[in-house]
N, C-alpha and C positions, 0 to 999 in steps of 0.2 A: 489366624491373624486378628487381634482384637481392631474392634471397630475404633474407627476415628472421629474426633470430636467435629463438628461443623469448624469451619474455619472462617474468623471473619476479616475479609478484604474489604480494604478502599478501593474500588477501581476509578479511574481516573482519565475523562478523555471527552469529548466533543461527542454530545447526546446529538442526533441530527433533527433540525427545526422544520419546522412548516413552513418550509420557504421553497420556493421556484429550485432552488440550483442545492444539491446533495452532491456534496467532494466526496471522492475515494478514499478518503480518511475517516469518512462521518459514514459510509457505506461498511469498514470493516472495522471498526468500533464496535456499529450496532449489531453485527455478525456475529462480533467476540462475546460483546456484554448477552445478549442474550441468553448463550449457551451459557453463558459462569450463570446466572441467574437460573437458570435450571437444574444445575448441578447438585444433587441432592446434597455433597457432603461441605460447600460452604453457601455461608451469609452472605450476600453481596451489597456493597452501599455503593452509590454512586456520587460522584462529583463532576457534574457538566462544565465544562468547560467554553465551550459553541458561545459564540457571543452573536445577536441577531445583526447583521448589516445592514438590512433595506432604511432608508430613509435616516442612516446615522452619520455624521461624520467621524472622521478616523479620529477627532479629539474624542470625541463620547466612544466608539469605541475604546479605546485605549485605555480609558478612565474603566470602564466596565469591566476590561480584562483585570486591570490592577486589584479593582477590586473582587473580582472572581479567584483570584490567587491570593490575595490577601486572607480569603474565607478560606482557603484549602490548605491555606501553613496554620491558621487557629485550628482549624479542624484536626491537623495531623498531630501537633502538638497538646492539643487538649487533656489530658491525664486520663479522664473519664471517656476517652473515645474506645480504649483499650482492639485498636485491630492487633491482627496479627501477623498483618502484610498489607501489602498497598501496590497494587497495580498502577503504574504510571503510566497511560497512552500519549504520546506527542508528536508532531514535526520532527524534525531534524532543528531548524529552525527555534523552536518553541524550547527543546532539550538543553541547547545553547545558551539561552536566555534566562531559564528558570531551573534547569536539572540542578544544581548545586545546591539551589535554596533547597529543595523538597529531599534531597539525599538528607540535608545539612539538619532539617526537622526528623524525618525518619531515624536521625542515625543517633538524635538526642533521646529520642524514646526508645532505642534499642526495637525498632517493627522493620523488620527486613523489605527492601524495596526492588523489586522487578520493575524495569522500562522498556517497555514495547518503542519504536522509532518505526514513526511511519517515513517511507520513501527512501531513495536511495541518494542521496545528498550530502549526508551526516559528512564524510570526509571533505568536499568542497567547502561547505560551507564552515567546518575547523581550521580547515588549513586560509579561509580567509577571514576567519575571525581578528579581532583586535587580541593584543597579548594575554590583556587581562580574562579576558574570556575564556580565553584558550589554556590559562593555564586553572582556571579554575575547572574547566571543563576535565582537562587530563589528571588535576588533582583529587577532584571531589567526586563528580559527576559521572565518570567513567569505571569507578571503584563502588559502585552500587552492586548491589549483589548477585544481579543478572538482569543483562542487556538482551535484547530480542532484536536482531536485526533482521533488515528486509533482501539484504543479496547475499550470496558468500565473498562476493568483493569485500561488502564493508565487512564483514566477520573477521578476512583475514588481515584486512589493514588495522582494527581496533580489537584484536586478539591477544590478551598478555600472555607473555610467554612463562609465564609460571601459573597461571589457571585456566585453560583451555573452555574449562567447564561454565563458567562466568558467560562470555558472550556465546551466544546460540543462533542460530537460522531460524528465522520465523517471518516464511514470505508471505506475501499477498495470498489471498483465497477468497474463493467467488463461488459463487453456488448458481449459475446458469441454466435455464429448463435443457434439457439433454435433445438433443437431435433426435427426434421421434420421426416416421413415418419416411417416404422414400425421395431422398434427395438428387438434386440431378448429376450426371454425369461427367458434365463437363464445366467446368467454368466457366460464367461469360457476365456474374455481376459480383465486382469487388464494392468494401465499402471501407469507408474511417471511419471513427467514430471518437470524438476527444476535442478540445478544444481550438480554435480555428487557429492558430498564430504560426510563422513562417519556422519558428524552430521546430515545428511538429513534421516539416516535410511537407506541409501544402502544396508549395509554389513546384516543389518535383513534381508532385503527385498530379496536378493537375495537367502540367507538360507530359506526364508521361500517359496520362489517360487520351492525350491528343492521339498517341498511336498505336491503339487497342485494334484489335483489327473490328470488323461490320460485326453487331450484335453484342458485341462487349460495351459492358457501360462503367462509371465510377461514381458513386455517391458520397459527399463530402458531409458526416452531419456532426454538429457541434455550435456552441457559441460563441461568437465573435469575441479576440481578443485584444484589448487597446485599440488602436485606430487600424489595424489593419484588416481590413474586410474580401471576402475572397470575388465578393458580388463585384468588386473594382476590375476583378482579371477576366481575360476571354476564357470563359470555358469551355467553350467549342459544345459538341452537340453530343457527346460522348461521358461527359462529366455532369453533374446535377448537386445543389448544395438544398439544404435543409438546416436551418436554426439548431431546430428540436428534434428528437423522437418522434415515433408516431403515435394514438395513444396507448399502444401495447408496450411501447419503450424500446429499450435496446432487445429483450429477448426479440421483439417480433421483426427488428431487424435481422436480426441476427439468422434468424428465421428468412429471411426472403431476400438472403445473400450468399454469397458461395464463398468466398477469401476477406478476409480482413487485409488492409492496407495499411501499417503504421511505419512509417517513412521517419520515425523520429531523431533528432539534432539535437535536444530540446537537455543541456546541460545538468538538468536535476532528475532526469529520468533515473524510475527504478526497476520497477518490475512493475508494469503497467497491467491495470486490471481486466482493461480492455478485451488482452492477447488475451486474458486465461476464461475469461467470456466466450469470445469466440472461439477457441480449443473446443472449451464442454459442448459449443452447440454445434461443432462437427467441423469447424472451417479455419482450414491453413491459416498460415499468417505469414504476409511478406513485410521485412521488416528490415530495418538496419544492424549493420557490427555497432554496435555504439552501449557505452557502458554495460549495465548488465543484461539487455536484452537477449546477447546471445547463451546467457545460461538459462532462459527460457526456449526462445525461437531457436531449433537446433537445424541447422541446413543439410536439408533433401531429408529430414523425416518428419517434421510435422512443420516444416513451412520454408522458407527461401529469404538467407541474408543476404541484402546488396551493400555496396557502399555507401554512406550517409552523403546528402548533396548530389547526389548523381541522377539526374534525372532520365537516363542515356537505361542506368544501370536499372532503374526501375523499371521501367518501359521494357524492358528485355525479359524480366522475372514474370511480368504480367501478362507478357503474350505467349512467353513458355511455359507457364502453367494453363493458360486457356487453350492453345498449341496442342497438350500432352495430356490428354486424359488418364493417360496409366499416371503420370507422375501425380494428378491431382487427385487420384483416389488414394494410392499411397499414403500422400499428405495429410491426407481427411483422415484417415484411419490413424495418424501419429498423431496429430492434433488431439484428437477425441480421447489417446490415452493420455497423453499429456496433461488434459487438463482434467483430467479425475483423479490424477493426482493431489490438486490444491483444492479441492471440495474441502470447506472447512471440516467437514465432520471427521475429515482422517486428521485434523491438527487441532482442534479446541480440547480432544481429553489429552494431548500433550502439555498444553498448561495447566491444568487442573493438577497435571502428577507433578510438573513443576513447580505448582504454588505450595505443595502440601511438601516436595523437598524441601522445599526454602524453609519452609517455617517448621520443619522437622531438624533442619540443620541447624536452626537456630537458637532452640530451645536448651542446648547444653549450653551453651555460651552464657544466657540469658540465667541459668541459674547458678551456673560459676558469676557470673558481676552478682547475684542478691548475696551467695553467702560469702563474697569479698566485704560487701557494704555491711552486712551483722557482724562480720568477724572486725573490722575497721569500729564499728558503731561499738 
């Protein structure tokens, strides 16, 4: 097989800042972009996207973004830029707003475009889009040459039925320190770990941690969101919150807790990183049916689905896993395979083979339009 040429990409996505607070977005970015930057057989250029918040208003944001996107349609368009593909990382959100413009540049240059979508949102927030949006989005934006989505819900709702191969699966992955050394038996400390607000399942979570039996406890850690604060609720002597991490971060909780707790409601859920965190570091997940959690959290092998809102229902999962040592070893043991599945290292040379299709498929096309234009000229 003759050797292939370096390939050169735009990758395009929110470089993560020196700042206090790293989104789930800005964590598997720098996941991605690293590996492509490694990859012997392409160039990688990047285009940051992250705009800094501390101390801005949303006017000077906004202006900052405009102009951060203003520099990446010059950029694309440029003649002398000469890529050969262009990674687009974004929101759901962000894809909405802007996917049409950056297709609409790509597709003047003839440089084939792959769009990563982080979260599981994409279809909420289409179907409430204003018209004009929505139909530039189904016109322009959606006919890009491969989509990367984050569940197989969205795959099969924005799946065309004449090119299957176009939209693909490309979930969340987390690289976790692995569950080393001997862990205990039985369950008796859950934890959360995510941002504080009522759609996450707090306000359950905290009622159902009132009836944990003696020696079970629940640890609530995350930053407070909007005006709701969980320090305002009783949390009895059983529940314990925490802002932040500690300073080993989520591994070391992770580390010095037995089940994960995510109880989440929370309408733009996708495939939360959290679960696939605590999988690799050995520990169940109790969790809700609610969007695509359950094609993570699979019930009775690697954790336990209640009903979302039920705090009756959670409370019941929490004491029969701490109750049932045979079920919560089981669990552990699903869990832990579970999540060695989403280690990025088994899915970043899947884009690599994908960028190098793209721009492999492209290339006849590309030289069918020059000798159109000589033979025209």
């Amino acid at each position: 097989m003759p050797e292939r040429r370096r390939k050169r990409v735009l990758v395009i996505g929110p470089v993560p800042a020196d700042e206090h607070f790293v989104s789930g977005i800005q964590l598997s970015f720098a996941s991605m972009l690293e590996a492509l930057i490694k990859e012997p057989t392409l160039d990688v250029f990047v285009h940051d996207l992250s705009v800094s918040r501390e101390g801005k208003s949303p006017l000077r944001q906004s202006i900052e973004e405009a102009r951060i996107f203003a520099r990446l349609v010059g950029r694309i368009s440029t003649p002398w830029s000469r890529f050969d593909a262009v990674l687009f990382n974004t929101s759901a959100g962000g894809l909405l707003r802007t996917g049409s413009i950056v297709r609409s540049a790509c597709k003047a240059r003839g440089i084939p475009l792959m769009i990563r979508v982080f979260g599981g949102d994409l279809d909420l927030l289409a179907d409430e889009a204003a018209p004009r949006t929505r139909e530039a989005f189904e016109q322009s934006t959606l006919l890009a040459d491969r989509i990367l989505l984050q569940t197989h819900s969205l795959c099969e709702r924005f799946k065309g039925s004449d090119d299957c191969r176009r939209v693909r699966w490309w979930p969340t992955t987390r690289d976790a320190t692995r569950a080393d050394g001997v862990r205990p038996d039985r369950a008796r400390r859950f934890l959360y770990v995510g941002p504080i607000r009522p759609e996450k399942g707090i306000i359950e979570a905290v009622r159902a941690s009132s009836k944990l039996p003696d020696g079970a406890s629940l640890t609530l850690v995350g930053p407070r969101h909007g005006s709701f604060s969980v320090e305002d609720m009783d949390l009895g002597d059983r529940c314990h919150y925490l802002e932040s991490p500690p300073e080993g971060g989520v591994d070391e909780l992770l580390r010095n807790h037995d089940v994960l707790v995510f109880p989440s409601y929370h309408n733009r859920e996708g495939m939360p990183g959290v679960i696939l965190q605590a999988m690799q570091a050995g520990l169940p997940v109790i969790s809700t049916r609610w969007r695509a959690i359950p094609e993570l959290v699979e019930d009775g092998d690697n954790g336990v689905l209640v009903a979302p809102k039920c705090p009756e229902g959670l409370g019941a999962a929490m004491r029969r896993v701490t109750e049932t040592p045979t079920l919560f070893r089981r669990l552990r043991q699903g869990a832990r395979v579970t999540g060695e599945r989403f280690r990025s290292a088994h899915w970043e040379p899947k884009l690599v083979r994908w960028i190098h299709e793209l721009v492999e498929e492209r290339a006849p096309r590309k030289a069918a339009e020059r000798r159109a234009r000589r033979t025209a000229s």
